[in-house]
C-alpha positions as a printed Julia matrix, in Angstrom:
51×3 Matrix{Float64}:
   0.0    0.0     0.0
   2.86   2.3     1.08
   4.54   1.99   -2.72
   1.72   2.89   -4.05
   1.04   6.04   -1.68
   4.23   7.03   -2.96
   3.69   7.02   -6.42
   0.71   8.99   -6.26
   2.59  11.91   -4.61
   3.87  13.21   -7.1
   0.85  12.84   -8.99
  -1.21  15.02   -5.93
   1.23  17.62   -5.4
   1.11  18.53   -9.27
  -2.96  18.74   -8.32
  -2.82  20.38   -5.29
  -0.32  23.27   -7.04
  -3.16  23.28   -9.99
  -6.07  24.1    -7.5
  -3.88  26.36   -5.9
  -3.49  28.17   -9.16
  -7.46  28.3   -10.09
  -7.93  29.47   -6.41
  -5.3   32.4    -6.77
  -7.06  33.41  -10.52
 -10.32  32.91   -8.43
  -9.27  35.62   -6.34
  -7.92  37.78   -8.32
 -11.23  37.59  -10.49
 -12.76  38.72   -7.29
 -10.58  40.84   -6.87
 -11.38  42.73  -10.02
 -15.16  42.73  -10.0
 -14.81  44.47   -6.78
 -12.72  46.97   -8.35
 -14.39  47.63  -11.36
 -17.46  47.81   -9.54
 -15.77  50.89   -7.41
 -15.08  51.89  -10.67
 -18.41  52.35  -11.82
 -18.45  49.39  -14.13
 -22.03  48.14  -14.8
 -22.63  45.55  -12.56
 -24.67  43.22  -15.25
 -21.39  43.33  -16.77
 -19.2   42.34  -14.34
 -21.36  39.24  -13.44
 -20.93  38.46  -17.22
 -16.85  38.65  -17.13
 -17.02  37.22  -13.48
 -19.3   34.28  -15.01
C-alpha cells in the first residue's frame, strides 16, 4: 500500500499546485469585480466577465 502512496505523490502535489493556481485566478477575479465595480463598471457586466 505504502509503494503505491508514494507514487501517487507526485501525482497530488502537481494537483494540489493546480487548484492552488485556479484558487489564486479565483481571487484575483474577485478581486477585479470588486474593483471595477468601485469603478463604476455596470454591474450586469461584471457578473458576465465574473461568469
Amino acid at each position: 500500500m505504502r509503494a503505491s502512496r508514494q507514487a501517487t505523490d507526485p501525482i497530488r502535489r502537481e494537483l494540489e499546485h493546480e487548484v492552488n493556481l485556479a484558487v489564486g485566478w479565483a481571487k484575483e477575479i474577485v478581486g477585479s469585480a470588486g474593483r471595477m465595480e468601485t469603478l463604476g463598471v455596470d454591474p450586469m457586466l461584471v457578473n458576465a466577465i465574473t461568469r
